[in-house]
C-alpha positions as CSV (number, residue, x, y, z in Angstrom):
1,X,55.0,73.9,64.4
2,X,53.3,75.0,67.4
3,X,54.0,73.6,71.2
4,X,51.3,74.2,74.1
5,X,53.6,74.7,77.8
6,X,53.3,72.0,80.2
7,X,50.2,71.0,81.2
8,X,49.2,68.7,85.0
9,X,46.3,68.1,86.8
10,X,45.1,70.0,89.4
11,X,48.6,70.6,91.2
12,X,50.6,68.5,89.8
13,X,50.6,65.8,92.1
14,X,49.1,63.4,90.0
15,X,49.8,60.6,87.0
16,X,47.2,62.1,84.1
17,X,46.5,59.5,81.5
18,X,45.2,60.6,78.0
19,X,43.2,58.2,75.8
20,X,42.2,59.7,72.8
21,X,42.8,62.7,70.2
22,X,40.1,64.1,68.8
23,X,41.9,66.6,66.0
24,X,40.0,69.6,64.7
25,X,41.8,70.6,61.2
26,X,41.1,71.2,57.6
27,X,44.4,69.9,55.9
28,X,44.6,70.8,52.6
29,X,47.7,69.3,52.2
30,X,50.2,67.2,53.5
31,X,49.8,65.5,56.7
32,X,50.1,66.6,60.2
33,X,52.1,64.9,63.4
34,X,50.7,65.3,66.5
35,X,53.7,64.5,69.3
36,X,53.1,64.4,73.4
37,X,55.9,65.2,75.0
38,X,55.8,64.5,78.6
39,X,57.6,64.9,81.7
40,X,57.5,62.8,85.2
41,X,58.7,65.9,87.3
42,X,58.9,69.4,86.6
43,X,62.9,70.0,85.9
44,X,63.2,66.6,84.1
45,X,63.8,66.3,80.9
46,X,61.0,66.1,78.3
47,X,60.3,62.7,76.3
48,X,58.8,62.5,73.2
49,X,56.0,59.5,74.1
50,X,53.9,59.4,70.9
51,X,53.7,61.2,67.6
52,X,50.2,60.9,66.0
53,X,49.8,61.8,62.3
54,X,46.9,62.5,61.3
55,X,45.8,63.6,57.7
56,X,42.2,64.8,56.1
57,X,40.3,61.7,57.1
58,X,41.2,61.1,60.5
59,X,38.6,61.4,62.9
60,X,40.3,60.1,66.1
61,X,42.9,58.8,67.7
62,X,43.4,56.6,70.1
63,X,46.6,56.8,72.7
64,X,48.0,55.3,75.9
65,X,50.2,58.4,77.1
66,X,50.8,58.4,81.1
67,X,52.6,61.2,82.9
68,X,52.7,63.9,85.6
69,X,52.9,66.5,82.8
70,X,52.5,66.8,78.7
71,X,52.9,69.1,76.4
72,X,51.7,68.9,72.6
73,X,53.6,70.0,69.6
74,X,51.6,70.2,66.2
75,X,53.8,70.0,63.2
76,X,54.3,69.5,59.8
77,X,57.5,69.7,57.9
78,X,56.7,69.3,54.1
79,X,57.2,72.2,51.5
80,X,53.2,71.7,50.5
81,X,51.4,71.0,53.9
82,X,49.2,73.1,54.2
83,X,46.6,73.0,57.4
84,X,44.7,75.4,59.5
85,X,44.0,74.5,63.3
86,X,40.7,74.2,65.1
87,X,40.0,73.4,68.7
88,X,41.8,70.1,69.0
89,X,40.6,68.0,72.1
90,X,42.3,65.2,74.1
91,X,40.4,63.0,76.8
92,X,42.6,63.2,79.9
93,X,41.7,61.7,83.3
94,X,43.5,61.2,86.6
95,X,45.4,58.1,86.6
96,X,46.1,58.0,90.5
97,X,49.7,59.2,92.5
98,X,52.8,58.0,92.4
């Protein structure tokens, strides 16, 4: 697996909302989970909100993930996947404070 840090927007002090996955892989076998794993404040502890598998002929994905910060794991656990990772790419907008 791999796991990005936590990401916010701008200084933290807003609710992001992601909508979609767009996954850039070539699988060549197996299947692949993407998981967001988010937080509301900074020392709380992480949730796991969604995992997303995706597999050769996925294109997108579409997601309803809401919080102050996210991280995202890419993983795969069987003895044949095999997969190598392009430049992945979420659509993320401010969803207002709270």
């Amino acid at each position: 697996y791999i796991e990005s840090a936590q990401m916010d927007i701008g200084e933290g002090d807003n609710i992001m909302f992601v909508s979609r996955l767009i996954p850039d892989m070539t699988i060549l076998g197996g299947d692949v989970d993407y998981t967001f794993k988010t937080r509301q404040y900074p020392h709380a502890t992480k949730v796991t909100d969604t995992v997303l598998p995706v597999d050769s002929t996925t294109y997108k994905l579409d997601t309803r993930v809401r919080a102050r910060q996210i991280a995202i794991r890419i993983a795969s656990d069987g003895p044949d996947d095999e997969w190598y990772m392009g430049k992945s790419r979420i659509g993320v907008r401010a969803a207002g404070r709270k």
